[in-house]
C-alpha angles and dihedrals in degrees: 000000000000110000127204116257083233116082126235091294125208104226109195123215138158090263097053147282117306126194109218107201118177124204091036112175129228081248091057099031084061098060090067138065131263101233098234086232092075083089150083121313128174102267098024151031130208125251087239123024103176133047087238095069089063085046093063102040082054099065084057132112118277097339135159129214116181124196139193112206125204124201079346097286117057128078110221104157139019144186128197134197126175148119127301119265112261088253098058132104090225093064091064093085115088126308104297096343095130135046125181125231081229091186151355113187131156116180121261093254094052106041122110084049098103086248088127097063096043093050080055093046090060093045102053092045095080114110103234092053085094093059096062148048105248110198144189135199110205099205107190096205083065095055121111090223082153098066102025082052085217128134113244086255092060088047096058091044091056093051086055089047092052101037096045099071096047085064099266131128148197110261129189112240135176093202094133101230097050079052092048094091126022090233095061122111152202129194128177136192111206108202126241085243096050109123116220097246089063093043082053092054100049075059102060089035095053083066108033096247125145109221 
């Protein structure tokens, strides 16, 4: 398994210090607590409800699941990186060029704390990540605007904050459910490593077309 060139880091916040740790196993995900947040509120749900979901994801390729770790035993934030499912538009592209930022979710006690951008620090340290185009779907009917009491509009705005300085841009995009609201967004992060001709092609692909 590939490891992040950052060490297990100690992120400081009022609430107290977390310990953000990337790669983490099944073995290791199952030692800690589900926060009970990662649910269903009235007005949102989270991406992943149960512990379970991060397991799997876990035993992928490649993948990277990313924790924050509160008093040693508790998951309050988590980051995921890994490829595209087969059916979607975005696995078209040659074999393990792309990989999603899945998800960046902090819970609702513990956000405002910059958790959130180091959980995306991590995530963005590994090596290989320049060879690849790292990607991420803002979807706004997965948004807690509820809790964030944020329009869908501020919302987006925030996700750009927090995506640019770790090397990712907006791209324009004709997948029709990115297009299916004017908030959504898509960001991408082309590696250091990324030949022209693939960046080429995440062009063409970005907007179905056959070259």
């Amino acid at each position: 398994m590939e490891q992040s060139t950052l060490p297990d880091i100690r992120h400081r916040t009022p609430n107290g210090t977390l310990k953000i740790r990337s790669f983490c196993s099944v073995e290791k995900i199952r030692q800690y607590a589900y926060s009970r947040q990662f649910g269903i509120h009235a007005q949102y749900r989270s991406l992943y409800t149960k512990r379970e979901s991060l397991e799997q994801i876990a035993e992928q390729l490649d993948a990277n699941v990313t924790l924050a770790i509160a008093d040693g035993k508790t998951i309050v934030g988590f980051g995921v990186l890994a490829y595209p499912e087969a059916s979607e538009r975005w696995a078209q592209l040659q074999q393990r060029a792309l990989m999603e930022v899945k998800a960046i979710e902090v819970s609702r006690d513990w956000r405002s704390n910059g958790i959130a951008g180091r959980i995306l620090e991590m995530i963005t340290s590994q090596a290989s990540i320049e060879d690849k185009i790292a990607y991420m779907v803002g979807y706004s009917w997965t948004w807690d605007l509820d809790g964030t009491r944020k329009t869908a509009q501020q919302y987006r705005q925030m996700l750009i904050r927090l995506f640019e300085p770790f090397g990712f841009m907006e791209y324009q995009t004709n997948e029709p459910n990115i297009c299916l609201k004017a908030e959504n967004l898509f960001m991408g992060r082309v590696g250091s490593r990324v030949s022209a001709e693939l960046q080429q092609a995440f062009k063409w692909l970005r907007f179905g077309v056959e070259p």
